[in-house]
C-alpha positions as CSV (number, residue, x, y, z in Angstrom):
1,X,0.0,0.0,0.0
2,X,1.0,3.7,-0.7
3,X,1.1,5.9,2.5
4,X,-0.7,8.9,1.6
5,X,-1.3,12.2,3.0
6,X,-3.9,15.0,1.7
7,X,-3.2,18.8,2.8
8,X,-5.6,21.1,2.0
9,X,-7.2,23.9,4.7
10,X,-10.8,23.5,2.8
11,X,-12.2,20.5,4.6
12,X,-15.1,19.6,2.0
13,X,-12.7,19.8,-1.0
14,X,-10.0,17.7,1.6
15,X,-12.4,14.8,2.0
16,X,-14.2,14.5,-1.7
17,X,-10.2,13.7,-2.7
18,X,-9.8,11.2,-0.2
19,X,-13.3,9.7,-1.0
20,X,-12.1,9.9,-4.9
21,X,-9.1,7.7,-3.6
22,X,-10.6,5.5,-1.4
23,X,-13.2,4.5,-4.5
24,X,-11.1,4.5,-7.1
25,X,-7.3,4.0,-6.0
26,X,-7.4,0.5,-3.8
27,X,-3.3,0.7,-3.5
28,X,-3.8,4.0,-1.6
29,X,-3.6,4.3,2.2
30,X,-4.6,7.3,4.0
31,X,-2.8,7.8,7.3
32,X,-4.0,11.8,7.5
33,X,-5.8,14.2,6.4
34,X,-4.2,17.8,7.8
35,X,-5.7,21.4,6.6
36,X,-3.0,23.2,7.6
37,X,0.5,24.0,6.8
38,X,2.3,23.4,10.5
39,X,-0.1,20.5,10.6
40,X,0.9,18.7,7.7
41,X,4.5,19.2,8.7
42,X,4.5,17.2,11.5
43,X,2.0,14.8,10.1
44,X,5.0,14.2,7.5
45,X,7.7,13.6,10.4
46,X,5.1,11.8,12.0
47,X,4.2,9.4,9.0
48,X,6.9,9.3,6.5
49,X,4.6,9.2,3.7
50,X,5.2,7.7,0.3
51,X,3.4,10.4,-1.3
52,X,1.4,13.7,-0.6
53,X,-1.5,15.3,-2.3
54,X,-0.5,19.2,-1.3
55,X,-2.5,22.2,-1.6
56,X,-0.3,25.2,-1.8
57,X,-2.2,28.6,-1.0
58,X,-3.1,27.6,2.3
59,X,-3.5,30.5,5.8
60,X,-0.4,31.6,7.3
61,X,2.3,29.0,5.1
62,X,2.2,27.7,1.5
63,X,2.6,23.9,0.2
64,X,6.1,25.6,-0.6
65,X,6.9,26.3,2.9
66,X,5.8,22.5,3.8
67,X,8.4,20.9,1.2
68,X,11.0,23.2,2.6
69,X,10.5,22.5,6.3
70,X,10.1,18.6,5.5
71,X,12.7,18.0,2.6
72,X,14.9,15.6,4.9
73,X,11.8,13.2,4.1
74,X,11.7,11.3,0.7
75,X,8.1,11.7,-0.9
76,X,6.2,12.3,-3.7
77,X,4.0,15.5,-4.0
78,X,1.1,16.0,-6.6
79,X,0.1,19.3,-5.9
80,X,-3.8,19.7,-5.9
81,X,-4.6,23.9,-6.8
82,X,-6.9,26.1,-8.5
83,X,-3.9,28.2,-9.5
84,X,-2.3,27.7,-12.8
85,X,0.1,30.1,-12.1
86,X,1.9,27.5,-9.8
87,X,3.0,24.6,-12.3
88,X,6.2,26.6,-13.6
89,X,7.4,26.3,-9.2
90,X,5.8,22.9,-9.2
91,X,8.0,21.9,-11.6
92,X,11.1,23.2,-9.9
93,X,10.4,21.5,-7.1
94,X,10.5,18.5,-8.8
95,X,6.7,17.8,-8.0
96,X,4.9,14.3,-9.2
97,X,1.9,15.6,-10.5
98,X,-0.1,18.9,-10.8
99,X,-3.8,18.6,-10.5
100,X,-6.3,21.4,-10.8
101,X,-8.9,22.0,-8.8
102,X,-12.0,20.8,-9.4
103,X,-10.1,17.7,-9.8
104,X,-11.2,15.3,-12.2
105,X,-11.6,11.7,-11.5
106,X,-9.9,10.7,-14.7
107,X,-6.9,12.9,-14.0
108,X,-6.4,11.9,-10.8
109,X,-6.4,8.2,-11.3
110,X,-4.1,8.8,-14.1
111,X,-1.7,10.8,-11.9
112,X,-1.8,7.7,-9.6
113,X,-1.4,5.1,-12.0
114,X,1.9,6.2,-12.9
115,X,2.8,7.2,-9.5
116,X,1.9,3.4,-9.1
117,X,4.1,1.9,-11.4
118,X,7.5,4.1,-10.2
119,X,6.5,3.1,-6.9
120,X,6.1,-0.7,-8.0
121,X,9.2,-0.7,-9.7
122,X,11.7,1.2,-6.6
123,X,13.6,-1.9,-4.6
124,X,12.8,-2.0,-1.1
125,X,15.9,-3.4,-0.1
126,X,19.6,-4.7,-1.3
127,X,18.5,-8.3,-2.0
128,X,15.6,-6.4,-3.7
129,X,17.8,-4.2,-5.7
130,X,20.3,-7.3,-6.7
131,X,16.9,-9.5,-7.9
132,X,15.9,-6.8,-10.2
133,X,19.1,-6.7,-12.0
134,X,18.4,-10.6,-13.2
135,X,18.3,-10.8,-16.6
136,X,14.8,-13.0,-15.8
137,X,13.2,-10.3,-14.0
138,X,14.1,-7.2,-16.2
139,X,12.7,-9.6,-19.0
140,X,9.2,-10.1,-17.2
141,X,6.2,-8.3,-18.5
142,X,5.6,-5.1,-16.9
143,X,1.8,-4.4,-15.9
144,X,0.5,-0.5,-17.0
145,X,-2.4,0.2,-15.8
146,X,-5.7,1.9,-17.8
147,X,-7.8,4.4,-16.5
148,X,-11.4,3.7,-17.6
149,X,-14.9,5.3,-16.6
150,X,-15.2,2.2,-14.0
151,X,-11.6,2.1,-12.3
152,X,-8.7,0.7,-13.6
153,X,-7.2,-2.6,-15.8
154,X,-3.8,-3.9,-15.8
155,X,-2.2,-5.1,-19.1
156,X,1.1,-6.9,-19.4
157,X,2.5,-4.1,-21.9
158,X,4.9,-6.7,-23.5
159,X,1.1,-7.8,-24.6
160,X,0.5,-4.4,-26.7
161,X,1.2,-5.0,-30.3
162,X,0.4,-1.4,-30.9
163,X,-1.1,1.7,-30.0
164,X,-3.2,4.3,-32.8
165,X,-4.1,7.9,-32.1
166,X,-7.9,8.6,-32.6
167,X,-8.6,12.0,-31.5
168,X,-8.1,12.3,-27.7
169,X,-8.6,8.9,-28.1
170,X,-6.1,6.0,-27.9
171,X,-6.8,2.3,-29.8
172,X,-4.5,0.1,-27.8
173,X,-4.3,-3.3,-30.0
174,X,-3.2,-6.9,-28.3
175,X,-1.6,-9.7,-29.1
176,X,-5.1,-11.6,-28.2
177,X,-7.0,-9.5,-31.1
178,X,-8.8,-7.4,-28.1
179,X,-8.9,-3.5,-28.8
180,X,-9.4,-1.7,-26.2
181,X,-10.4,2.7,-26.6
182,X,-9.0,5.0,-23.9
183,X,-9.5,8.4,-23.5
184,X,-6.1,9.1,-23.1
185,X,-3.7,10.8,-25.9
186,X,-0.8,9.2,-27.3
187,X,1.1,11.3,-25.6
188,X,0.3,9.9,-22.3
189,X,1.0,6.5,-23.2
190,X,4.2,7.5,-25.0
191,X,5.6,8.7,-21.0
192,X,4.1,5.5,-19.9
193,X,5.9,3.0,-21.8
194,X,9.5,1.5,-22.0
195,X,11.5,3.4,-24.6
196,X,13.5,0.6,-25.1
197,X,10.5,-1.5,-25.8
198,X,8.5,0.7,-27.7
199,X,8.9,3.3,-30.2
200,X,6.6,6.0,-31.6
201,X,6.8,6.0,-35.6
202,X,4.3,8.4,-36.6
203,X,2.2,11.3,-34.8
204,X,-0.4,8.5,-34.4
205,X,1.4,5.4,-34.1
206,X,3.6,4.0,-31.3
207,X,4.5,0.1,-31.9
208,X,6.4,-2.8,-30.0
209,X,9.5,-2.9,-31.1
210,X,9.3,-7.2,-30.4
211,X,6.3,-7.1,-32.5
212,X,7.8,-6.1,-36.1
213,X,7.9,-8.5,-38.3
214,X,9.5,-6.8,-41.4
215,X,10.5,-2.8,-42.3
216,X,10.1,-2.0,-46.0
217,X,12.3,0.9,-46.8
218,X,10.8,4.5,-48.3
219,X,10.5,7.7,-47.3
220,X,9.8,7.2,-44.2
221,X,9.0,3.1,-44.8
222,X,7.0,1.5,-43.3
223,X,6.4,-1.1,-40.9
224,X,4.9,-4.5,-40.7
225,X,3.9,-6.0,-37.3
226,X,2.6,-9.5,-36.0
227,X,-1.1,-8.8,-36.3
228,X,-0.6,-7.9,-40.3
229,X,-1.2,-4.4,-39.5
230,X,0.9,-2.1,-42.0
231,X,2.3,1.0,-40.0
232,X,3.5,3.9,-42.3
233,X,6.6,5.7,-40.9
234,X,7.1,9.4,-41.0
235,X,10.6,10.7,-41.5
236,X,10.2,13.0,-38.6
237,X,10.2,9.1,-36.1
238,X,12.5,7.4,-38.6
239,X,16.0,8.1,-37.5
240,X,14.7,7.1,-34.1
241,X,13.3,3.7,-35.6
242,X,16.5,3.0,-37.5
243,X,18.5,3.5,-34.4
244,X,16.4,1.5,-32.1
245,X,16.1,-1.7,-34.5
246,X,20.2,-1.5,-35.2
């Protein structure tokens, strides 16, 4: 489980997010819920939290002030705000996520998700940290996980033959002929997945790189994968293909 703490000084909007998480997010723990700065300070020292949702314009001290005084502790913040104005210092301080308020479910379980997997994938100990570098376990299929309108579903991405751009849609395609539509961009998906296992070819194509079966040269060229499916190749990816299948 992830130990969580959510900081914000406006109860209501404090508990609808930890109700959000508590339906949606079953790897989330919530150990406190502070709404104020000093508060959530020592609730940090207190807890040691894997992760904190932080509000940052908050009476007397900002979520600013709450890294600085608790920056001896490793975490991960997504800041939750109805400020725009924040994400350029958000970024600078290295923050997780950046969600604005009125958060949306989607967005949130999406921030999650991937907090999920770098969390998954972090050795707990040494004998932890020497299993991972075994060429059997590096091999292993790594679960992502999909945000959909009920919750979430896990897919072995070594499954994914490839993934097609439809609007602010994505059309991820298995190896088991199932297609399954997300309302997630390519983009997203692109962050998500294994460079070194996949490879984005075209602005609406990202493919396995396991999966190619043959690469028929051209201005770009094109590609031909497991399922038959003929991938064109713009020259803008190509370089980047040609290196990775070298």
């Amino acid at each position: 489980m992830i130990k969580t703490i959510i900081v914000d000084d406006e109860k209501k909007g404090a508990e609808v997010l930890r109700l959000m998480l508590e339906n949606h997010c079953r790897n989330i723990n919530v150990v406190a819920v502070e709404h104020s700065a000093m508060k959530a300070i020592d609730a940090i020292n207190t807890h040691k939290p894997d992760l904190v949702f932080l509000d940052i314009e908050m009476p007397k001290a900002t979520g600013f002030d709450v890294i600085e005084a608790t920056k001896s502790h490793e975490y991960k913040i997504i800041f939750t705000t109805a400020y725009e104005q924040y994400a350029i210092k958000a970024v600078k301080v290295n923050a997780f996520d950046y969600l604005l308020k009125p958060i949306d479910i989607e967005e949130l379980i999406s921030a999650v998700s991937k907090f999920e997997i770098q969390f998954n994938a972090k050795p707990t100990s040494q004998s932890e940290d020497k299993i991972s570098q075994s060429p059997l376990v590096n091999n292993k299929a790594k679960k992502i996980s999909i945000p959909t309108q009920e919750g979430l579903i896990f897919v072995d991405s070594s499954e994914i033959i490839r993934l097609e751009a439809e609007s602010n849609y994505t059309q991820l395609y298995l190896k088991n002929k199932k297609k399954i539509t997300v309302s997630k961009t390519l983009k997203y998906f692109e962050d998500l997945l294994n460079k070194n296992e996949f490879c984005r070819v075209h602005n609406a194509h990202i493919i396995n790189l396991s999966e190619i079966d043959k690469y028929i040269r051209g201005d770009g060229g094109i590609v031909v994968l497991s399922d038959s499916a003929n991938i064109p190749v713009s020259r803008t990816y190509k370089a980047d293909l040609i290196d990775k299948l070298m």
